[in-house]
C-alpha positions in Angstrom: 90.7 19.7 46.7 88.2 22.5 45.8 88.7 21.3 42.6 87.2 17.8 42.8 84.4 19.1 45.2 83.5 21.3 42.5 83.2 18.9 39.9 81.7 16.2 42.2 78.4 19.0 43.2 78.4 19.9 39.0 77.7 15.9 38.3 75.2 15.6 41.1 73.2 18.4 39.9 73.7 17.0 36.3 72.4 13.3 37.3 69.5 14.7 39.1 68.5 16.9 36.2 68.1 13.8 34.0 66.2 11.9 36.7 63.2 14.3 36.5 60.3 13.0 34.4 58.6 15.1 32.3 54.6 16.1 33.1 52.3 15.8 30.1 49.8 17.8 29.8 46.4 15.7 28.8 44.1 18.1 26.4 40.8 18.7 27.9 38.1 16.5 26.0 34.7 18.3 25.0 31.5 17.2 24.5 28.2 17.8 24.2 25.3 16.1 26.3 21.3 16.1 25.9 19.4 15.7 28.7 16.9 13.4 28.6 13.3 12.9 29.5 10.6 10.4 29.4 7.8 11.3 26.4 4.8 10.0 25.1 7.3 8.9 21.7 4.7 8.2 18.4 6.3 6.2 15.8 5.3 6.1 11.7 5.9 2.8 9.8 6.4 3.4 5.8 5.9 1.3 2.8 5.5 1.0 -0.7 1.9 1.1 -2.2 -0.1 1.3 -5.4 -3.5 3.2 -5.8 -6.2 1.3 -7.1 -10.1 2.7 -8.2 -12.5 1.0 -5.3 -14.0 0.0 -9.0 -12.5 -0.4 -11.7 -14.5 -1.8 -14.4 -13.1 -3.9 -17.2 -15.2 -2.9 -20.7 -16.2 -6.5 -22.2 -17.9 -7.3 -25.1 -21.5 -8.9 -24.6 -21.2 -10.3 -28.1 -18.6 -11.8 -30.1 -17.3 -9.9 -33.6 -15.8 -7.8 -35.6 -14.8 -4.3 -34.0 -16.3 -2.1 -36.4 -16.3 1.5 -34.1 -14.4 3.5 -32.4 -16.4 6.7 -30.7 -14.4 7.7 -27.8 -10.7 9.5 -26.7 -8.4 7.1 -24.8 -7.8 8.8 -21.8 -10.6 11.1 -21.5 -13.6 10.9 -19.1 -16.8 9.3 -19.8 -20.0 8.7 -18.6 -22.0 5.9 -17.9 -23.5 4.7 -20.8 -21.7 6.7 -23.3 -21.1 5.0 -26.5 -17.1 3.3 -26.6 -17.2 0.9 -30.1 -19.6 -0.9 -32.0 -19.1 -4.5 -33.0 -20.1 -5.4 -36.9 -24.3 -5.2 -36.9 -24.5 -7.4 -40.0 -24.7 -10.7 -38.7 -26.6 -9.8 -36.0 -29.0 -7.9 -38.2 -29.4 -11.2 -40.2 -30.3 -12.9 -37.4 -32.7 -10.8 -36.5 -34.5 -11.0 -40.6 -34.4 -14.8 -39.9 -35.8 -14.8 -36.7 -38.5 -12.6 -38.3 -38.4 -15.2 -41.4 -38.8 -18.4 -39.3 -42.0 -16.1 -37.3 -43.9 -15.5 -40.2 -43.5 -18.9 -41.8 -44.4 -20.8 -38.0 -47.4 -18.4 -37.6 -49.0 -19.2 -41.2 -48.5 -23.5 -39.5 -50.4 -22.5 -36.7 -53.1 -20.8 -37.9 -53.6 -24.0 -40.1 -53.2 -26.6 -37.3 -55.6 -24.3 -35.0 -58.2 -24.6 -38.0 -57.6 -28.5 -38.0 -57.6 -28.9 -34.3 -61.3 -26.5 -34.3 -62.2 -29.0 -36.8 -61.6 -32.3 -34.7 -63.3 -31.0 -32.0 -67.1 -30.7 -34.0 -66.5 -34.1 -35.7 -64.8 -36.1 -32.5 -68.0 -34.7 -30.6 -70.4 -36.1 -33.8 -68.5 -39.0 -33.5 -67.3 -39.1 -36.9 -63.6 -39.4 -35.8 -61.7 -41.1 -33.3 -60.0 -40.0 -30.2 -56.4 -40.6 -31.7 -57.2 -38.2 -34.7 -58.5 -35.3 -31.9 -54.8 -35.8 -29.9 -53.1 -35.7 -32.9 -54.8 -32.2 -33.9 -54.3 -31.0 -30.5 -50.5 -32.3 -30.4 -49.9 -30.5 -33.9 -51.6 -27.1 -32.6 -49.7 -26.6 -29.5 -46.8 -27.5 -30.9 -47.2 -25.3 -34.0 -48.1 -22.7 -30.8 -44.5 -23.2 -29.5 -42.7 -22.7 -32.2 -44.3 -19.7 -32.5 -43.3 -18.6 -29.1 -39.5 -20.1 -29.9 -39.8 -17.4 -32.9 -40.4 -14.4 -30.9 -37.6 -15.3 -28.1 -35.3 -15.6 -31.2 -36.6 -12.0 -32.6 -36.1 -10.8 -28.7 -32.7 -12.1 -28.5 -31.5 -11.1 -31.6 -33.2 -7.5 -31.0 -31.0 -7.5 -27.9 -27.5 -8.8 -29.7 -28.2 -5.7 -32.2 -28.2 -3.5 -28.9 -25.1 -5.1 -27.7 -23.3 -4.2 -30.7 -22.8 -0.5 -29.2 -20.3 -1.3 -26.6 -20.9 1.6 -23.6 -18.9 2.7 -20.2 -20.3 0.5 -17.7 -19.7 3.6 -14.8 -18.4 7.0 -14.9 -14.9 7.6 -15.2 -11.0 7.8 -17.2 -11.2 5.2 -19.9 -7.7 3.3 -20.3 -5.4 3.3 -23.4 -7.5 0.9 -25.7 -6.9 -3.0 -25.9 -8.4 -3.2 -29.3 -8.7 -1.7 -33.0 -10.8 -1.5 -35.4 -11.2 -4.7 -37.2 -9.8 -6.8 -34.1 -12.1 -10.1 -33.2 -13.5 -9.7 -30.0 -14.9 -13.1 -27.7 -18.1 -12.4 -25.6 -17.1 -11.7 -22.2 -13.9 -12.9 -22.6 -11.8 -9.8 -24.5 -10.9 -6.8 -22.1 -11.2 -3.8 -24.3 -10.6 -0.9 -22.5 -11.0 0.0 -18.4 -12.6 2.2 -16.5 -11.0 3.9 -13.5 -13.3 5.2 -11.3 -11.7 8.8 -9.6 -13.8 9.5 -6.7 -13.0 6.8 -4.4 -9.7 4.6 -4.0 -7.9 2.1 -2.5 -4.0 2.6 -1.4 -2.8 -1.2 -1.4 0.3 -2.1 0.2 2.0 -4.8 2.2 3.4 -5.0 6.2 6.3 -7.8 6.0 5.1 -10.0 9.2 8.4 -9.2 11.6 6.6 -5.7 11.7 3.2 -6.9 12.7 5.2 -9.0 15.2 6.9 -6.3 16.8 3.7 -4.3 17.0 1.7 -7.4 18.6 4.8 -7.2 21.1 4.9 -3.6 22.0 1.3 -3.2 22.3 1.0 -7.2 24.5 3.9 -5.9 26.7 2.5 -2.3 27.2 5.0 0.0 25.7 3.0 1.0 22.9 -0.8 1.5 21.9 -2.0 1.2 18.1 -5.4 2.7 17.0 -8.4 0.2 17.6 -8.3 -2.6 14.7 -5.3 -1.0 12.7 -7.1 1.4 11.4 -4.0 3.6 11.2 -4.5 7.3 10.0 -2.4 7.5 6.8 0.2 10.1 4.4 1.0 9.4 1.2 4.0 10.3 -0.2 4.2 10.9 -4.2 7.0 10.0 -6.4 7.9 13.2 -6.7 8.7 13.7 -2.9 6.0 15.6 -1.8 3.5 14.8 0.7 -0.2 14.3 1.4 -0.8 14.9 5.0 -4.0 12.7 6.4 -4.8 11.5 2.9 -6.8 8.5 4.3 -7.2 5.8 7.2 -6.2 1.6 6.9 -10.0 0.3 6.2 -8.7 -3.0 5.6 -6.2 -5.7 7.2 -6.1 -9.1 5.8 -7.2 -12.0 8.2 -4.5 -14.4 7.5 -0.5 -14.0 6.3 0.2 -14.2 2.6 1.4 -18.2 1.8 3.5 -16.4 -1.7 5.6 -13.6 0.1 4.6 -13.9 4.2 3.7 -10.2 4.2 0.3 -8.9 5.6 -2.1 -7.1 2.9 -3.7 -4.0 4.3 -5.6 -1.6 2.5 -6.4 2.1 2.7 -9.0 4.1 1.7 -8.8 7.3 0.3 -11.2 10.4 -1.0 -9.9 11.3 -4.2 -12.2 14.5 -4.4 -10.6 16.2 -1.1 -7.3 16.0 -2.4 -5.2 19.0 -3.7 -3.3 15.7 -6.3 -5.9 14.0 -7.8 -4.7 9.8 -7.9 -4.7 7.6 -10.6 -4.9 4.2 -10.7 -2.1 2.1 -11.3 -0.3 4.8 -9.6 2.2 4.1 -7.3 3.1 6.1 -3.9 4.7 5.4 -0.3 2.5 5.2 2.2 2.8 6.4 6.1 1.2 4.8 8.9 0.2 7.0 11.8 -1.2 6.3 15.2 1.2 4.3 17.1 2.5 5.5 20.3 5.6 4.4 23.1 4.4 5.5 26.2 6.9 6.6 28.5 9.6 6.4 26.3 12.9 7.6 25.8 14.5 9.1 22.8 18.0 9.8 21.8 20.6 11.1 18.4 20.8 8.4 16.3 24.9 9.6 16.6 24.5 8.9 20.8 24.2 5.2 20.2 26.9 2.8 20.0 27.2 -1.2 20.4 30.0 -3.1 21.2 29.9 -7.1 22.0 27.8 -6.8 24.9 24.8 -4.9 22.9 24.3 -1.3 22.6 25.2 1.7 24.8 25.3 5.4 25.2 28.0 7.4 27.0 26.7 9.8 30.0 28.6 12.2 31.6 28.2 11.7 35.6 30.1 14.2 37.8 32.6 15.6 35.3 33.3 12.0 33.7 32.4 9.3 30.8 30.7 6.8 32.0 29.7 4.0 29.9 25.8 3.0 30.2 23.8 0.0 28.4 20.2 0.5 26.7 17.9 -1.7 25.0 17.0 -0.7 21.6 13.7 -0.2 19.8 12.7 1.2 16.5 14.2 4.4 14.9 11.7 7.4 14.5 13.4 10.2 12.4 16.5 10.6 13.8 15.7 9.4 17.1 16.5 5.7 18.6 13.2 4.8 20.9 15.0 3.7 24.1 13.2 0.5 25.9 15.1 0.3 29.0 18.2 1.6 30.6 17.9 5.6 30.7 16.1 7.4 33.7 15.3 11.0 33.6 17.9 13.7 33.6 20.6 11.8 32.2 23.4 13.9 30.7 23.7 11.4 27.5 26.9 12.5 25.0 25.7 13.3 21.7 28.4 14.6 20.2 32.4 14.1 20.8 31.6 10.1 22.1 33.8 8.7 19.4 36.8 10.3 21.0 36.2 9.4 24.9 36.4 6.4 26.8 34.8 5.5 30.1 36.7 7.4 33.4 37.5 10.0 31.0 36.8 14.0 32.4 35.4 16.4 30.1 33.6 19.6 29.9 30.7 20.0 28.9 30.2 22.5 25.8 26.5 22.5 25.1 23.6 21.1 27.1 20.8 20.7 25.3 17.8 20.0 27.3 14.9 18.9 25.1 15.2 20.2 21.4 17.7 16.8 20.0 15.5 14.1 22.1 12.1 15.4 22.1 9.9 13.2 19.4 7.8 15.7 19.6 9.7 18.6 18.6 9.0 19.8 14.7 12.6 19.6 13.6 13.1 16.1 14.6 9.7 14.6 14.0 10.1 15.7 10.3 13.1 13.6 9.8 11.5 10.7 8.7 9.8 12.5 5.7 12.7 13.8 4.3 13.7 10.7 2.3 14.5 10.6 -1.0 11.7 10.8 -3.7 10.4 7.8 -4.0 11.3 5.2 -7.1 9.3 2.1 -7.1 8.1 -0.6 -9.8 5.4 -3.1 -9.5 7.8 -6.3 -8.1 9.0 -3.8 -5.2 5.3 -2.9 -3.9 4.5 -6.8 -3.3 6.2 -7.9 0.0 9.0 -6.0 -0.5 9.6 -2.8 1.6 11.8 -0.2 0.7 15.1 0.6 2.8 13.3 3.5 4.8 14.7 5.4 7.0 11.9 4.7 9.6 12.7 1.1 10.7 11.2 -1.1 13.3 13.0 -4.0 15.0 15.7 -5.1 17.7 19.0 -3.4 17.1 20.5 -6.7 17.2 18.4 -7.7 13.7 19.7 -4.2 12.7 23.3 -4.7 13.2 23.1 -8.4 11.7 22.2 -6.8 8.1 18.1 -8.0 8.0 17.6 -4.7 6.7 
């Protein structure tokens, strides 16, 4: 009998051994959060450009002919009026004897038709001829006199022609690589021979795609943003090298109407070539910046702290110890920040680091809490994100209504995510 009690108590405690569930243990989930505040967020739109002299000047010939000259250095600079070529003189020089030619010969006839006209005059007034031969005197004199006057206009002009044969810089500045050689046939006003680039002043020419100017006519109509007075944006240039030329210039110039070839909007900057450290050249071709627009009010986060799933885009928060998931709307990208339009308030603890790994009701601690330094705009290291792109690589089809990928964008995240850019 103690026997089978024994062994009955020895299966009980068995069977209720292997009815106890084990406990996991979940792994703690760490994160880091920024805290977020409302700022004053400015915002830098970037495009290709090409420099361009305010003048350039094309050098044309005033005659046609022979080039028989060369006086200058391609490449150098020159002065206005300094000697570039010099078209054949012979012809020219042969008009001129001809001209002198046709003057001597036309002045010897009117010396004789002024002696026969003096003549008419005594004999009509004796009389002794008729009216008719007087106006027939008089008609040969004064047109003996205009012939005369047609000779000296040719001497003139061919006088002139001789002077147009030295071909000189119409301004001050770089002459280009030449057009022409020696012994080349050259068309009055038609044959570019060289150009001038001016160096003083210049133009920085580029393009804003119109979905750009559209979303700055929206920010500023709705209030969220302000944009200097006109456009005239303050601007940086950015070399192909990479490096930078802070406040190079200001936006003197916006086009009044969309372009019908690419639908872009030209704009134009203009820039003192003698204040800067890089003198320009142009033809050159750079990136330019364009500074001066501001979101009021607005709200900044990581880049990394924004996700999107099929109801738009989101960032995680942590709100007493857990995830919680919370919507936003989207602007533009400055740097590394996302501009937040709507759904963050201040003192948010938004994840900006671990959110891959956590889902909504999740607890966590917190490892870092950063307060300002990742979602200030205004903070050094963040603002300079947007400079540090890669040097910049551009040809003349990319300059023309074509911005470059950038990594300062502007548009709705949902045109983002769809692949427009």
């Amino acid at each position: 009998m103690k026997k089978i009690l024994i062994v009955m108590l020895s299966a009980g405690v068995i069977l209720a051994g292997c009815s106890k569930k084990e406990v996991k243990v979940v792994p703690e989930k760490h994160v880091d959060v920024a805290i977020v505040h409302s700022y004053n967020v400015p915002y830098v739109y970037d495009y290709p450009a090409i420099v361009q002299g305010v003048v350039d000047y094309n050098v044309v010939p005033r005659v046609s002919g022979a080039v028989f000259k060369q006086y200058y250095t391609e490449g150098t600079y020159v002065k206005k009026d300094t000697p570039l070529y010099q078209i054949d003189p012979r012809p020219f020089e042969l008009d001129l004897q001809n001209a002198q030619g046709a003057l001597i010969k036309d002045q010897a006839a009117m010396v004789n038709y002024k002696l026969i006209y003096d003549r008419y005059v005594k004999l009509y007034a004796a009389e002794a001829v008729s009216k008719q031969d007087l106006e027939t005197a008089t008609i040969n004199y004064q047109g003996a006199v205009g012939l005369v006057e047609t000779d000296n206009a040719n001497i003139n002009q061919a006088k002139l022609n001789l002077e147009y044969c030295i071909i000189r810089s119409p301004a001050d500045g770089y002459i280009s690589e030449r057009q022409v050689t020696v012994g080349d046939m050259v068309t009055q006003f038609q044959t570019t021979m060289n150009v001038i680039n001016s160096v003083n002043d210049m133009y920085i020419t580029f393009s804003m795609p119109e979905n750009d100017r559209l979303a700055i006519q929206s920010a500023v109509s709705s209030g969220l943003a302000t944009v200097p007075s006109a456009y005239k944006f303050a601007t940086d240039l950015q070399l192909a090298d990479g490096s930078m030329m802070k406040n190079a210039g200001h936006v003197q110039f916006t086009d009044t109407r969309i372009s019908l070839q690419n639908g872009v909007w030209n704009m134009r900057a203009y820039v003192d070539n003698k204040t800067l450290q890089t003198q320009l050249l142009s033809g050159q071709f750079v990136h330019v910046f364009l500074n001066g627009m501001t979101y009021k009010g607005s709200y900044a986060v990581p880049q990394e702290a924004v996700f999107r799933d099929d109801k738009g885009p989101f960032v995680y928060i942590v709100k007493d110890g857990k995830i919680a998931k919370n919507p936003i709307s989207t602007g533009p990208m400055t740097g590394a920040l996302w501009i937040i339009k709507g759904g963050l308030t201040d003192g948010m603890q938004v994840v900006t680091a671990g959110g891959v790994k956590v889902m909504p009701g999740d607890k966590v601690v917190v490892d870092a809490k950063d307060d300002q330094a990742k979602t200030n705009p205004n903070n050094p290291a963040v603002a300079s994100a947007p400079v540090a792109v890669t040097p910049v690589k551009v040809n003349a089809s990319a300059y023309v209504g074509k911005p470059k990928q950038r990594a300062v964008q502007i548009d709705s995240s949902a045109d983002i995510y769809n692949g427009k850019y």
